[in-house]
C-alpha positions in Angstrom: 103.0 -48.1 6.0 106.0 -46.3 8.1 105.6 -43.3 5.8 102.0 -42.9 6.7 102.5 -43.9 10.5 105.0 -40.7 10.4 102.6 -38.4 8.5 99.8 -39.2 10.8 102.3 -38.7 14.1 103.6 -35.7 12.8 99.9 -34.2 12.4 98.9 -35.6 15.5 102.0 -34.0 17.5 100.9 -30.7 14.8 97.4 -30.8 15.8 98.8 -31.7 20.1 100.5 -28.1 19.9 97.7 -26.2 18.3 95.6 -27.4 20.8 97.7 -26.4 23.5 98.1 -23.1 22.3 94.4 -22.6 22.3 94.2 -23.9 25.8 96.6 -21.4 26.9 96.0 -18.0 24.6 92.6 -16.1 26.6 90.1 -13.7 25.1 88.2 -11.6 27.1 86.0 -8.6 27.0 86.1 -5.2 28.2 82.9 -4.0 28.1 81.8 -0.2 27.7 81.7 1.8 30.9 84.6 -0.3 32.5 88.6 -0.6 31.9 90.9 -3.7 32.1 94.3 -3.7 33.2 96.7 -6.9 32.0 98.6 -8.1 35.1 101.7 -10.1 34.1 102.6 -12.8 36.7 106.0 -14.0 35.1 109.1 -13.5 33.3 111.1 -10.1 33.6 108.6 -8.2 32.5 105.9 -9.4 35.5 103.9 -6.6 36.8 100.8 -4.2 35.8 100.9 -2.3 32.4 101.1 1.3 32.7 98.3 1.8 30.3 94.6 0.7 30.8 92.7 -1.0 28.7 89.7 0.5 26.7 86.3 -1.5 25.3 87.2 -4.1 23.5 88.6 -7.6 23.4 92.0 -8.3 25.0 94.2 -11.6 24.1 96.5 -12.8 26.9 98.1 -15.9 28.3 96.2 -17.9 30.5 99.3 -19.0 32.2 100.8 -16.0 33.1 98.5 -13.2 33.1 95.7 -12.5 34.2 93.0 -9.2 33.1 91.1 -7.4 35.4 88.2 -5.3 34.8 87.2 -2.3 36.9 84.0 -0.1 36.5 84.3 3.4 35.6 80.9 4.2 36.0 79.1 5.6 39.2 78.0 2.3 41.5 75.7 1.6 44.4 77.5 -0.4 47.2 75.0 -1.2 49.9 76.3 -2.4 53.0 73.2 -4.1 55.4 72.9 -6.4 58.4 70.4 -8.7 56.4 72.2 -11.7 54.6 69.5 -11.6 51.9 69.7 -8.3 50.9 72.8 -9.1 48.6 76.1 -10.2 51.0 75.5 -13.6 52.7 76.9 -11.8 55.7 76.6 -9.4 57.9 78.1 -5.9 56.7 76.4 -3.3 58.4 78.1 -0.8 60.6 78.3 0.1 63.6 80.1 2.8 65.3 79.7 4.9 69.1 78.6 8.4 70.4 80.2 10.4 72.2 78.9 9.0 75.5 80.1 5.3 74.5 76.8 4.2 73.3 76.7 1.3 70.7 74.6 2.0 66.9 74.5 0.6 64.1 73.0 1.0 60.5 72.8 0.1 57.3 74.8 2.6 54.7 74.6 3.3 51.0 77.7 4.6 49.0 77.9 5.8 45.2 81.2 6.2 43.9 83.0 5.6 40.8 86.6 4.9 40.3 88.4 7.3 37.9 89.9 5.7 34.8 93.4 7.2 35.0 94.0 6.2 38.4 92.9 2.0 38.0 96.3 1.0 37.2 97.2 3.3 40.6 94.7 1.5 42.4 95.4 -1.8 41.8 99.2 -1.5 42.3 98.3 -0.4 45.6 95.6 -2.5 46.8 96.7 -6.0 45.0 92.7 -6.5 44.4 89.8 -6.8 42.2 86.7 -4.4 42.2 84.7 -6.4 44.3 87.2 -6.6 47.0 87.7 -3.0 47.2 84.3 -2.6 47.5 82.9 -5.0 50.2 86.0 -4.5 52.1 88.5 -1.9 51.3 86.1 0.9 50.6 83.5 -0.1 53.4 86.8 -0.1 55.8 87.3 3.4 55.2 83.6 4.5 55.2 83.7 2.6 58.4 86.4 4.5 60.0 85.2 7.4 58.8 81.6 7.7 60.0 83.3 6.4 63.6 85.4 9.3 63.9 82.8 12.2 63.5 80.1 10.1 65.4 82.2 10.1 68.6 81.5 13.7 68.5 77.7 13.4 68.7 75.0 12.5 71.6 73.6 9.5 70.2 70.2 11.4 70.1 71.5 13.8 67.8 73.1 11.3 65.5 69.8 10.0 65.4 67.9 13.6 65.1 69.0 16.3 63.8 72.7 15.7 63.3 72.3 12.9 61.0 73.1 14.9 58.0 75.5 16.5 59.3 77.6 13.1 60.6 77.1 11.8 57.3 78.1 15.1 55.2 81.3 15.0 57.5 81.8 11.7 56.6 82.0 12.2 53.1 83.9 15.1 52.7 86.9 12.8 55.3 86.8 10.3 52.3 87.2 12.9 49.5 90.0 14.4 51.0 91.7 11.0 51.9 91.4 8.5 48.7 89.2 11.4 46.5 92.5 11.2 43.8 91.8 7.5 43.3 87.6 8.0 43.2 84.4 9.7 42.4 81.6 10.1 45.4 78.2 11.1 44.8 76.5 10.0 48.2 76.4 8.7 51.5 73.4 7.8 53.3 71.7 5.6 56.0 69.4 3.1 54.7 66.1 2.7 57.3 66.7 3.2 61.2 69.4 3.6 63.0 69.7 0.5 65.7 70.5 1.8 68.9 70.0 0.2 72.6 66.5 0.0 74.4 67.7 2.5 76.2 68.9 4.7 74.3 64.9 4.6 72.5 63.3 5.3 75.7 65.6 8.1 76.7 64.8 9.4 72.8 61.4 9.2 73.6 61.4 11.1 76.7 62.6 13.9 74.9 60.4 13.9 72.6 57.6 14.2 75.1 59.2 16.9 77.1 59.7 18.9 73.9 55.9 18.2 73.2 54.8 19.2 76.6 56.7 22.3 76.8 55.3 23.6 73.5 52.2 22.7 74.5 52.4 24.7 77.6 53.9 27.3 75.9 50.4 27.1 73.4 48.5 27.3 76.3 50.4 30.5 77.7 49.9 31.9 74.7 46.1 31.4 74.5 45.6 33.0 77.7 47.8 36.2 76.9 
């Protein structure tokens, strides 16, 4: 009776550890088009690994590490005032013209993070791919676009500078984090919101400019 009461303790405190080490050992996946990096949160060697990690399934401890997967491939981050258009909050921008006048808009990014730089990244920035893009990367857009707007009449920003503010724009954030990513395009998505004002003052213009080539028509008819 003892003898089996010790066989069946010994399996049970056997089968105890196993499951424990089940609990603890992770799997996950790095699927194709992304890379992972293993972050190590303990011991002397806590830290990032120098080398990323390819497709394919990583093993790693639950307890202290943690793998994080970043997207290599070129991504859409779109950045709106409307909570149902994928952020429950509000993440449009908004920025000033030269005269002080307020606008705001919603803005589309493509970009891509290079492969060889992840491990870079993360060391830097302590975050996850989502982070980086809902906040890091739509900071910098942010300050960005602010800069070179200050330059322009909001009318222009709004006519025919608009390219040109957002051409600007992208160029400042190649040269500034362009080692760490890959950007295809910047763009404003729909209208850009501006003050009642600032719509009837547009639309003045636009009359005047439609009167005076309409006078200039008629000039030209009676020549």
């Amino acid at each position: 009776m003892d003898k089996n009461i010790k066989i069946y303790g010994s399996a049970g405190i056997v089968v105890f550890i196993l499951m424990v080490g089940l609990s603890i050992v992770g799997c996950e996946t790095v699927e194709p088009g992304k890379v992972g990096i293993k972050v190590n949160f303990w011991g002397q060697n806590r830290g990032v690994d120098d080398y990323t990690i390819s497709t394919g399934r990583v093993i790693y401890n639950r307890i202290t590490e943690k793998v994080y997967e970043f997207p290599t491939f070129m991504q859409n981050a779109v950045w709106t005032k409307f909570v149902h258009e994928g952020s429950p909050i509000d993440e449009s921008i908004s920025f000033n013209s030269v005269e002080g006048e307020p606008l705001n808009v919603d803005i589309a990014l493509s970009y891509a993070f290079k492969s060889d730089r992840v491990t870079h990244i993360f060391v830097e920035l302590r975050q996850d791919a989502e982070y980086i893009k809902h906040f890091y990367m739509r900071s910098k857009v942010r300050d960005a676009i602010s800069r070179h707007a200050s330059k322009y009449k909001a009318i222009d920003i709004i006519g025919q500078q608009r390219e040109k503010l957002l051409k600007e724009t992208l160029v400042e954030l190649t040269e500034e984090i362009g080692e760490d990513f890959t950007f295809d395009m910047l763009a404003f998505v729909g209208e850009i919101r501006v003050a009642d004002r600032v719509k009837e003052a547009i639309a003045a213009t636009i009359e005047s400019q439609q009167k005076s080539v309409e006078a200039q028509n008629k000039v030209a008819q009676i020549k």
